[in-house]
Steps between C-alpha positions, in 0.01 A plus 500: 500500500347378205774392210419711171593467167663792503657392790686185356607693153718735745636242696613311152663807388671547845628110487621560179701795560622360809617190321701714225618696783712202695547300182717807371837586632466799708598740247272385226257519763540843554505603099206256491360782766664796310272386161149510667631802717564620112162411376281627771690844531539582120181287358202447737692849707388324821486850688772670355331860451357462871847418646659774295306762668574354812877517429439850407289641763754342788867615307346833333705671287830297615348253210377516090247275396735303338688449785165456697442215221835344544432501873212340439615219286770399737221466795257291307803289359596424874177421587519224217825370619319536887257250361761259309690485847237415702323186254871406521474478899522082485840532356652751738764420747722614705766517298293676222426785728890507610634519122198757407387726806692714725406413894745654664244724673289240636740432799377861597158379613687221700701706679283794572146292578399402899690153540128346601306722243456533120450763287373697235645491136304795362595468084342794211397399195831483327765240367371157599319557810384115493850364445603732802312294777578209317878520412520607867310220670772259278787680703367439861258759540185321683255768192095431462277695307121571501278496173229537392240176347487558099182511325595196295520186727762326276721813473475508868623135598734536233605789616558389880659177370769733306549687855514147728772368268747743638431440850350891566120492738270731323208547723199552334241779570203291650389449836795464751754695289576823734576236810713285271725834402508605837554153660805372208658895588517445856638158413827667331417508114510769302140605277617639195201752371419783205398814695487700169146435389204723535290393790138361465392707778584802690854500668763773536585730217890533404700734253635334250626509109353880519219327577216402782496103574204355688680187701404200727689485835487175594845492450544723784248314716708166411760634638399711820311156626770299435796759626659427159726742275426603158770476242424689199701304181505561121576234240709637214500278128862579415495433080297163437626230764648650786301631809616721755319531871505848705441481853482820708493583846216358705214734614329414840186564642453739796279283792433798674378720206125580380389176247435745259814741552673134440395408224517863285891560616590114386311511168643860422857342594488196263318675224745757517804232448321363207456834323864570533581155333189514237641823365837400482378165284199562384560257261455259748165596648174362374279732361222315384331396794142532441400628834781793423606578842445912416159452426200666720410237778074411410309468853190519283 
């Protein structure tokens, strides 16, 4: 792909802000975060009315606008310190993820996963879904991830430099990628994934935030080829530094069922969990996804 000058102005300012980022303590870091979180929610409003009537629409009257704002604020503020934590990634160690994160969940996957098989880490959209995989991978668990190639070349190597450094496999999504999943699951590691995105194309159609969302299954197809569990899990950002993993009780596939009948009842299951936790912290969810999860699926 051809190197634009757009292209290299991006990857400056990404350098830049990853250099501030580990040249701060972790704290200043994170009000280093907190001030452009600041500026783009209150200044340049980066979304803020869109993200509002999200809140809105999904919590009804159980929420004012200006506790719709404040919910708001909070989200886009954690998706700044998201961002700090991850350009931070060369610095992280074990020990940082010991004195910071909670893992006392992550033995749950251990114990409950087929002794020669992986499985599947399936994460919403809220705390620090990133630093989930990651922090987990640190404390034994064998995680990889699958990505997609960015538009800007630089951001991209960059990007999958940031990843390498802390020893996680993202797969990316060119030719090859569906065997590689399949093959490193069967293998006994665990593919940590966001099901909570609109699809691209048709798949099954699940209830959710008082809502209609439009998902992908390959999740499910992951795991019925691989005989794999699913373990839905929810990151929680407890005040500015700490982190707190969730990890509930696995959902398996049915061999013997319809594909189809499959793949509805395991979406519905795992949706379901996250609604239950979104609801309860809505705080924590990201609502300004651009492809809004809610929206009408366009076949056109």
């Amino acid at each position: 792909m051809k190197v634009r000058a757009k292209h290299r102005i991006e990857y400056a300012v990404l350098r830049t802000l990853s250099a501030i980022a580990c040249a701060l303590p972790y704290r200043f870091a994170l009000a280093f975060g907190a001030g452009l979180a600041w500026i783009a929610f209150y200044v340049v409003r980066f979304r803020v009315d869109e993200a509002v009537r999200r809140i809105q629409l999904v919590l009804g009257e159980e929420v004012d606008r200006r506790r719709a704002r404040r919910i708001a604020w909070i989200s886009l503020r954690n998706l700044f310190f998201n961002g700090i934590e991850i350009l931070r990634f060369p610095r992280m160690t074990r020990k940082w993820v010991e004195t910071y994160v909670d893992t006392s969940d992550v033995p749950v996957i251990e114990a409950q996963r087929p002794k020669d098989r992986g499985a599947i880490f399936a994460v919403p959209h809220m705390g620090n879904w990133d630093l989930a995989g990651v922090g987990s991978n640190m404390m034994g668990l064998p995680v990889f991830f699958m990505a997609r190639r960015q538009k800007n070349p630089l951001v991209d190597d960059f990007l999958n430099r940031l990843r390498g450094v802390t020893g996680v496999e993202t797969i990316l999504t060119d030719s090859g990628a569906l065997r590689k999943v399949v093959r490193n699951l069967k293998s006994g590691k665990v593919f940590a994934l966001l099901p909570d995105v609109r699809a691209r194309e048709s798949g099954v159609y699940v209830p959710f935030l008082g809502g209609t969302a439009a998902l992908a299954t390959g999740m499910v197809a992951f795991a019925r080829h691989a005989e794999v569990p699913i373990f839905p899990a929810c990151a929680f950002r407890e005040g500015w530094t700490r982190q707190r993993w969730k990890v509930y009780d696995p959902i398996y596939t049915d061999p013997a069922a319809d594909r189809g009948v499959d793949e509805q009842r395991i979406m519905n299951e795992v949706m379901a969990r996250f609604e239950r936790v979104i609801r309860s912290h809505p705080e924590q969810y990201f609502w300004y996804n651009k492809r809004w999860i809610l929206d009408p699926l366009d076949l056109s």
